[in-house]
C-alpha positions in Angstrom: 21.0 22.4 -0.5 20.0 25.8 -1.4 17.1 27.2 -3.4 16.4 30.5 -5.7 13.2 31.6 -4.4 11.5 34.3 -5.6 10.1 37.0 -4.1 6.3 37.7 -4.6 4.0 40.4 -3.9 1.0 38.7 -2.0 -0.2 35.1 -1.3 -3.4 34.2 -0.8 -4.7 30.7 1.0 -8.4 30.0 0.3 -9.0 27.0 2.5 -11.1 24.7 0.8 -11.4 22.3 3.9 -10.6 22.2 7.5 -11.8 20.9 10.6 -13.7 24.2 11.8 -16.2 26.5 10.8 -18.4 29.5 12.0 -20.3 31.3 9.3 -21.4 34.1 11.3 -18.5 35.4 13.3 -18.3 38.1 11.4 -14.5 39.2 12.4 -12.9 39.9 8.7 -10.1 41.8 8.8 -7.3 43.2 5.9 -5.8 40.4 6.2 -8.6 37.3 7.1 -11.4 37.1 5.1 -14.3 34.9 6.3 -17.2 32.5 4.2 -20.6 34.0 4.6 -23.8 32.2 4.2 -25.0 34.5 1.9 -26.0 34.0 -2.0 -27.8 36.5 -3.7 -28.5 38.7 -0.3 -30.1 35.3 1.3 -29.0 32.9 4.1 -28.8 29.7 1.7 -24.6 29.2 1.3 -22.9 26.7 3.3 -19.6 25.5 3.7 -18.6 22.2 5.3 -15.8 21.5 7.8 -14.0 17.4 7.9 -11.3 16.5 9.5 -9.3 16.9 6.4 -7.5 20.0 4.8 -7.4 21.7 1.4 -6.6 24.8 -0.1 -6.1 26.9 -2.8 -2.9 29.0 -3.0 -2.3 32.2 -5.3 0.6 34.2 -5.7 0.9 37.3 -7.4 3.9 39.0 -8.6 3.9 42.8 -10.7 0.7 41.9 -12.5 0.8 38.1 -12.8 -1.7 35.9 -10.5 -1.0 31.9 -10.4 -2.4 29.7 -8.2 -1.9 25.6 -6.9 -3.9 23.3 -5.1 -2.5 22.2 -1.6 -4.0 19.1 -0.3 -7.6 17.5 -1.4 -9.5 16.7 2.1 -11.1 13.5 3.2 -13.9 12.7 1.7 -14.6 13.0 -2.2 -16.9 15.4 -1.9 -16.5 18.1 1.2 -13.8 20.0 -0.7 -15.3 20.4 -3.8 -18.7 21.6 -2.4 -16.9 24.0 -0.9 -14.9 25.5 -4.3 -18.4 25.9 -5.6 -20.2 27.5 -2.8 -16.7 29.8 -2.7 -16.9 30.1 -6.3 -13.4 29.3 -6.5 -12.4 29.2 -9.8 -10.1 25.9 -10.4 -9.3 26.1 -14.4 -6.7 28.7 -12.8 -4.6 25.7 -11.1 -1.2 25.0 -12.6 0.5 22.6 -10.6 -1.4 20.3 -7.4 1.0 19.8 -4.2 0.4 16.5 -2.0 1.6 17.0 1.5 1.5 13.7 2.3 -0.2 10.3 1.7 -3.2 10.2 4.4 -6.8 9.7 3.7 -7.8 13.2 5.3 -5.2 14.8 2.5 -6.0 13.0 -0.9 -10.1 11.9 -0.1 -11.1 14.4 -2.6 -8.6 14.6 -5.6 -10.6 13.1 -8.5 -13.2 15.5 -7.8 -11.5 18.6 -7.3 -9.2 18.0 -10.5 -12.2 17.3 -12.3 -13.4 21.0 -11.7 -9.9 22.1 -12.6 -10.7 20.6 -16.5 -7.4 20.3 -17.6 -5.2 17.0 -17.7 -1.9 16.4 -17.4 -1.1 18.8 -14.5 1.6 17.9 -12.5 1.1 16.7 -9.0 4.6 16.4 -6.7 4.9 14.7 -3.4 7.6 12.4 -1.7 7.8 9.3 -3.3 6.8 7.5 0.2 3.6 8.8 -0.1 2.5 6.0 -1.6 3.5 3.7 1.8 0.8 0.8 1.9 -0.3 -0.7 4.0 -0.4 2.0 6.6 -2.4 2.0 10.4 -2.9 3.2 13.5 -1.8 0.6 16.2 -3.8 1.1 19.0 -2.8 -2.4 20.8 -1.1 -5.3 19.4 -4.9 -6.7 18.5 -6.2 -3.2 17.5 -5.1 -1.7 14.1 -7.1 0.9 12.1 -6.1 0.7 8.8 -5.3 3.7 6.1 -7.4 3.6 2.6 -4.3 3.1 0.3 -3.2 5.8 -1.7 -1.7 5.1 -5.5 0.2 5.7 -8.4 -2.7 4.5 -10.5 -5.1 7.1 -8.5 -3.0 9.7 -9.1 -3.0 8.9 -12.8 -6.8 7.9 -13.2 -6.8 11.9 -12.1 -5.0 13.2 -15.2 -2.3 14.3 -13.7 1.6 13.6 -13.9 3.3 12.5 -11.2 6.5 14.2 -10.0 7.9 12.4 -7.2 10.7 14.1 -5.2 12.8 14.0 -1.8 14.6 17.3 -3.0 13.0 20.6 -2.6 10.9 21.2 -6.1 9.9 24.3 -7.7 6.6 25.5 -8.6 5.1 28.5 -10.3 8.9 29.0 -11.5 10.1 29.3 -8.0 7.7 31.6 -7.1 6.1 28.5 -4.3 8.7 25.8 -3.5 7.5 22.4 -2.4 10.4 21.4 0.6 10.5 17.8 -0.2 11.9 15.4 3.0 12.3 17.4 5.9 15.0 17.0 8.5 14.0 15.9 12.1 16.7 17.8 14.0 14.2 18.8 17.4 15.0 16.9 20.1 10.9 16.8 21.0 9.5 16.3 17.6 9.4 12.8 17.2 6.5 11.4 14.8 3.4 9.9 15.6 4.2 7.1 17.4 1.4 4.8 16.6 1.9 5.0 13.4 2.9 1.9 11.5 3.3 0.2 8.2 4.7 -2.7 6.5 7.0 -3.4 4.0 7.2 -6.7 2.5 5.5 -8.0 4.8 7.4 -6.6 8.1 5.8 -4.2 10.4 7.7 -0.9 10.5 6.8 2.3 12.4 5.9 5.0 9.7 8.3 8.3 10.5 5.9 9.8 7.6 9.0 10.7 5.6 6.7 12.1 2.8 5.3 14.7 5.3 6.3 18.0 3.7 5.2 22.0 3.1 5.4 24.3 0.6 7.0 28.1 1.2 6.6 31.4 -0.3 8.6 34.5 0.1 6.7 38.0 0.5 8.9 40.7 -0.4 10.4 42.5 2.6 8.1 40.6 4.8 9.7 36.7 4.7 8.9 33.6 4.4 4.9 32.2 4.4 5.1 28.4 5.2 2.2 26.0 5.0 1.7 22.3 6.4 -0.3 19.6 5.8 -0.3 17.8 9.2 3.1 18.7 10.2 4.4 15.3 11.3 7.9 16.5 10.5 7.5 19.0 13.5 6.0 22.0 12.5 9.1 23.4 14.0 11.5 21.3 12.3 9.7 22.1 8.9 10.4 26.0 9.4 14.0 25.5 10.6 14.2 23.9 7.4 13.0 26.2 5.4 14.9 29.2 7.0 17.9 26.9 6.1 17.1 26.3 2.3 16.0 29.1 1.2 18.5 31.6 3.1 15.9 33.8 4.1 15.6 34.4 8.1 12.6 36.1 8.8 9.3 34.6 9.0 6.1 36.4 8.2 3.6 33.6 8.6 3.5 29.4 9.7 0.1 27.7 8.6 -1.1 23.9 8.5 -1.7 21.1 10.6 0.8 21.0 13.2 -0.4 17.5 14.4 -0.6 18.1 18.3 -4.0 16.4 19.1 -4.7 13.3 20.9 -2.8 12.1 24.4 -0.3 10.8 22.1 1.4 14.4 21.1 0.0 16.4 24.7 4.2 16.4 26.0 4.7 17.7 22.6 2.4 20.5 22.7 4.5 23.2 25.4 8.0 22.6 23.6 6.3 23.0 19.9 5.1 26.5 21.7 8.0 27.8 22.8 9.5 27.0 19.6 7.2 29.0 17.7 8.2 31.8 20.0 12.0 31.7 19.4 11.3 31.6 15.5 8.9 34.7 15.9 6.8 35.2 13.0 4.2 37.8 12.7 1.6 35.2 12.4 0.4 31.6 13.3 -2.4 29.7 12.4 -2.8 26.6 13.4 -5.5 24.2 11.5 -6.6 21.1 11.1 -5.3 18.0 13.1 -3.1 20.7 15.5 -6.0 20.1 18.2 -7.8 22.2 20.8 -5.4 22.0 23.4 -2.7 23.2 21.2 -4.7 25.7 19.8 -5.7 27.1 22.8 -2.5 27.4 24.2 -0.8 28.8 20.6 -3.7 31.6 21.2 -2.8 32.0 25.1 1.0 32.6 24.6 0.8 34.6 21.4 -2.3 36.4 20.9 -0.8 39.2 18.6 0.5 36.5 16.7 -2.7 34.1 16.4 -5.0 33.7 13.7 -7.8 31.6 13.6 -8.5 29.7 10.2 -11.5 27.6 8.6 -13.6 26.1 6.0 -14.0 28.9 3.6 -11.5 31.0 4.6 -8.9 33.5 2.8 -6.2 34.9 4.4 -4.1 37.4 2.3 -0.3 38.5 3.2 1.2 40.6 1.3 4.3 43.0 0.6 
């Protein structure tokens, strides 16, 4: 399948949560723009880091600015503090983007569409989001359970529910969500103590709904953003390179899911990957992991870009 994506001018990502923050690092550049603690030329703003990820994304094209939600953190509350203390303005949202269906990506979606005031704004995911119920199996005797995630709290939000394998529009092809993602890699296999059930049988979860959205800055190529990345964060570029017919790569953000002893043999082939596709930037978040992260920054240090709570980056034309 192919898509008609357009071309924009700029993106910006406001990250409304991620696992890391540092309010006085004080390294802002054209391009990354950190939180400060200031508010009204005092040290009293804060902004909180989880183990979750959120964000705001706005595209602008000629003089038109539209922007989505990407992802809602993990608890009900961390990423909607931190719209206020950005003074992120949410009545702007037009469409809400689920990467996928795990607690630290949906915690806080009743409260953040709340700010947003506006019902009946569509939300689209994979329909296997909604897996339940899901785990961790540690042993055979050891199982940490996933909160389920449903239709009915999707709908208790306002918002209408646009469930999709297929790669979906939004902002009139201007962001495209990727829908299911091919695992072609040879080393990007899932999470592999990840499990649920289905009528009653125990099945390991490949996290089908795992998926991205894409943008397309003019002359620059393609900006691609991840939840968690259990596609591969790899396999989710290759993907869409392959879609979207556009080759060059101008930035690859998210979670990229490379943390814990799990997902260390992952870490060096994911690396060199990155490398071979080589975009002009990187930035790992979220559940990628220190390890990974530290080695992303090692072997590509033009390339790297450190993200958190409260931060903007802007790429543009």
């Amino acid at each position: 399948m192919t898509i008609a994506i357009n071309e924009v001018d700029k993106i910006e990502i406001l990250t409304l949560q991620d696992n890391y923050v540092d309010l006085v690092s004080r390294d802002n550049t054209e391009i990354v723009q950190r939180a400060m603690p200031i508010n009204n030329m005092g040290v009293q703003n804060s902004i909180l880091a989880e183990h979750g990820f959120s964000s705001m994304v706005t595209v602008t094209k000629g003089d038109k600015r539209r922007s989505i939600l990407f992802d809602f953190g993990f608890s009900s509350y961390g990423a909607s503090f931190n719209a206020d203390a950005l003074g992120a303005d949410l009545s702007t949202i037009q469409a809400v983007v689920l990467s996928h269906g795990h607690l630290d990506h949906v915690g806080g979606l009743a409260e953040l569409m709340e700010k947003t005031g506006k019902k009946g704004i569509e939300i689209v995911l994979h329909p296997e989001a909604f897996r339940n119920p899901r785990y961790l199996k540690i042993t055979e005797d050891a199982k940490i359970n996933f909160p389920p995630f449903t239709r009915e709290k999707v709908e208790k939000a306002g918002l209408k529910l646009v469930e999709t394998k297929e790669p979906h529009p939004l902002l009139d092809g201007d962001i495209y969500f990727l829908g299911e993602i091919p695992r072609v890699t040879d080393f990007e296999k899932g999470l592999p103590i990840a499990y649920y059930q289905e009528e009653g049988v125990e099945r390991w979860d490949d996290i089908a709904d795992d998926s991205a959205i894409i943008a397309n800055v003019g002359g620059k190529g393609l900006v691609v953003l991840s939840g968690c990345g259990h596609s591969g964060i790899v396999n989710t570029v290759m993907y869409s390179k392959e879609i979207s017919g556009v080759d060059k790569v101008f930035a690859i953000m998210g979670g990229f899911h490379l943390t814990g002893p799990e997902m260390a043999p992952v870490i060096d082939p994911t690396v060199r990957g990155l490398k071979q596709i080589d975009p002009a930037y990187v930035i790992p978040a979220h559940c990628t992991g220190r390890d990974a992260i530290l080695k992303i920054e090692k072997e590509m240090p033009d390339r790297f870009l450190l993200n958190m709570s409260g931060t903007k980056l802007t790429f543009s034309a």
